[in-house]
Wavefront OBJ file of the C-alpha trace (Angstrom):
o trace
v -45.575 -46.865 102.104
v -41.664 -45.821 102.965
v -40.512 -42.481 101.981
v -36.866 -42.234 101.414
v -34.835 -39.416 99.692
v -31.107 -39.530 98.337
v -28.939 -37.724 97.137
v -26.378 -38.180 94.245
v -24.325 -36.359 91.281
v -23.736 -36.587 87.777
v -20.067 -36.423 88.212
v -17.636 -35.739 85.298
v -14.384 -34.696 84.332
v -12.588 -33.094 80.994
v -9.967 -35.889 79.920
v -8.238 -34.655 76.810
v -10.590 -31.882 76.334
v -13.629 -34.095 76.405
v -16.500 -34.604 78.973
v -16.350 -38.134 80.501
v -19.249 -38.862 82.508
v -19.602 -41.556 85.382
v -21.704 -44.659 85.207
v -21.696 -47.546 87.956
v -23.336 -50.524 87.805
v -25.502 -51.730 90.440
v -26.100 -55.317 91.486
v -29.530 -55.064 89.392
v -27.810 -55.323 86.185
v -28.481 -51.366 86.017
v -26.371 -48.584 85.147
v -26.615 -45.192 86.875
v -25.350 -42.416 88.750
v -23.518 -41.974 91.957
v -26.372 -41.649 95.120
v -27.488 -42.988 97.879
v -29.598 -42.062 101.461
v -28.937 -39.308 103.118
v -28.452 -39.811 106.620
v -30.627 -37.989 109.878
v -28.416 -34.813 110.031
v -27.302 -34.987 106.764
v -28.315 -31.958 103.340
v -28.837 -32.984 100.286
v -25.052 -31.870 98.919
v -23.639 -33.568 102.710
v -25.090 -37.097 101.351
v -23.845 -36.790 97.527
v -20.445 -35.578 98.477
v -20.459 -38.643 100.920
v -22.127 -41.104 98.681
v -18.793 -40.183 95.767
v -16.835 -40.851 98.337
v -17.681 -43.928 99.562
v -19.006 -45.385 96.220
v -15.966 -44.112 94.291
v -13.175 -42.555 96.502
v -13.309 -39.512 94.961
v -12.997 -36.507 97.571
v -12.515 -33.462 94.864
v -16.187 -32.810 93.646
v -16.704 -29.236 92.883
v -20.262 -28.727 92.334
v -21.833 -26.671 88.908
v -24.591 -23.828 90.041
v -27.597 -24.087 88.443
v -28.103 -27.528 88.294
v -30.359 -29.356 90.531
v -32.803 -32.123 89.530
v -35.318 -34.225 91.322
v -36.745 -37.606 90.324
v -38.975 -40.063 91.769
v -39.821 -43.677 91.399
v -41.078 -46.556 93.690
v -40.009 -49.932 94.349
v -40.726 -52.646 96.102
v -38.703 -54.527 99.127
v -40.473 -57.612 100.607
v -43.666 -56.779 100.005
v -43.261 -53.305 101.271
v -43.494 -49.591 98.918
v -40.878 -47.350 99.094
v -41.202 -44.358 97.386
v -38.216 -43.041 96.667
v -36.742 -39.044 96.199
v -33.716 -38.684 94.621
v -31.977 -35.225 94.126
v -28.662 -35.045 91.896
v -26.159 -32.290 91.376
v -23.597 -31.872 88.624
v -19.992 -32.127 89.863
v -17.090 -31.595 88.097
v -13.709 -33.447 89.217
v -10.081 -33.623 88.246
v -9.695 -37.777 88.808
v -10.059 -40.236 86.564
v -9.241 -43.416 88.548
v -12.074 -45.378 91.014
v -11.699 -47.129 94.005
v -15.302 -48.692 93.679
v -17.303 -49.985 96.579
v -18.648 -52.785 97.326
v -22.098 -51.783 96.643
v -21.510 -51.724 92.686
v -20.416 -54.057 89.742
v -18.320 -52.086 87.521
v -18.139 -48.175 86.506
v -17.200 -46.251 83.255
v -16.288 -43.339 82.195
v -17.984 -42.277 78.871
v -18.835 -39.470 76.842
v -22.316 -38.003 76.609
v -23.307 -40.613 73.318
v -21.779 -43.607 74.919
v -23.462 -42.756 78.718
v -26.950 -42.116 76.970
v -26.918 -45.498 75.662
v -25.349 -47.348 78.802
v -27.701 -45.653 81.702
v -30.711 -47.758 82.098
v -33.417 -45.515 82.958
v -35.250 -43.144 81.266
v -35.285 -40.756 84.357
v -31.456 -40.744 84.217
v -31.155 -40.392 80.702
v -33.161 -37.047 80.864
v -31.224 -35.341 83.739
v -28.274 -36.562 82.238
v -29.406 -34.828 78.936
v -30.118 -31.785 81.449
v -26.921 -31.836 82.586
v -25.330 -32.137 79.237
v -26.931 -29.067 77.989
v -25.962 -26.950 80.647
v -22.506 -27.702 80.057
v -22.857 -27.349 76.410
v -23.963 -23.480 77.483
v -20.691 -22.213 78.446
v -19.419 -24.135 81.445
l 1 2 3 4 5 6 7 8 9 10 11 12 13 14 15 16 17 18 19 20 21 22 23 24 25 26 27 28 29 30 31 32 33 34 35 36 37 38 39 40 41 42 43 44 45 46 47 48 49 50 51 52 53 54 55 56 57 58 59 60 61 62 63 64 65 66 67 68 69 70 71 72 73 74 75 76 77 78 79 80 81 82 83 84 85 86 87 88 89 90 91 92 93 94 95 96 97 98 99 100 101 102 103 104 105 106 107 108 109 110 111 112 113 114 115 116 117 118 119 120 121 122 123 124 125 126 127 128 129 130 131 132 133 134 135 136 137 138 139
């Protein structure tokens, strides 16, 4: 079995005094956050930062404290495990507009109701709901 970890963020912004959060769409037909490998040298906040960047050309990520969330899952790649860390921070920016990479099909930016129902996974879902709440608490 592979072990990997990433690292990603549940970027969003305040448009019009309402959080919009950030979906892509990956090849799979799935929708999720921002992440992706870190690298040898790399922390976890080094790779997310990154990862916006080069997934969405966004460059002003300013990260909320107290949130940081870990899931795991494992795939399959030729015949081969990987099992798969992922850590995600919440990350607040000021732009609206993507550049998106090609890595990924399509993004949106959507409110917490609208983001619930496009993510795929359950695992997302529930740190996005984490997320959510903390900003509901006074953020």
């Amino acid at each position: 079995m592979i072990k990997e970890v990433s690292a990603g963020i549940i970027l969003y912004n305040d448009v019009h005094d309402e959080k919009k959060f950030l979906v892509l769409k990956y090849p799979g037909g799935h929708w999720d956050f921002v992440k992706g490998k870190m690298e040898n040298s790399e922390e976890p906040r080094q790779t997310a930062i990154r990862e916006t960047k080069e997934e969405t050309g966004i460059v002003d990520v300013k990260f909320i404290d107290g949130f940081n969330e870990e899931i795991s899952y494992s795939f399959y790649v030729k015949k081969e495990e990987i099992d798969k860390k992922v850590i995600f921070y919440l990350g607040k920016t000021q732009s609206t507009e993507i550049v998106i990479s090609h890595e990924h099909l399509d993004f949106a930016w959507l409110n917490f109701k609208d983001a619930m129902e496009r993510i795929t996974y359950e695992n997302a879902k529930r740190i996005l709901t984490k997320a959510n709440n903390l900003l509901q608490n006074g953020i």
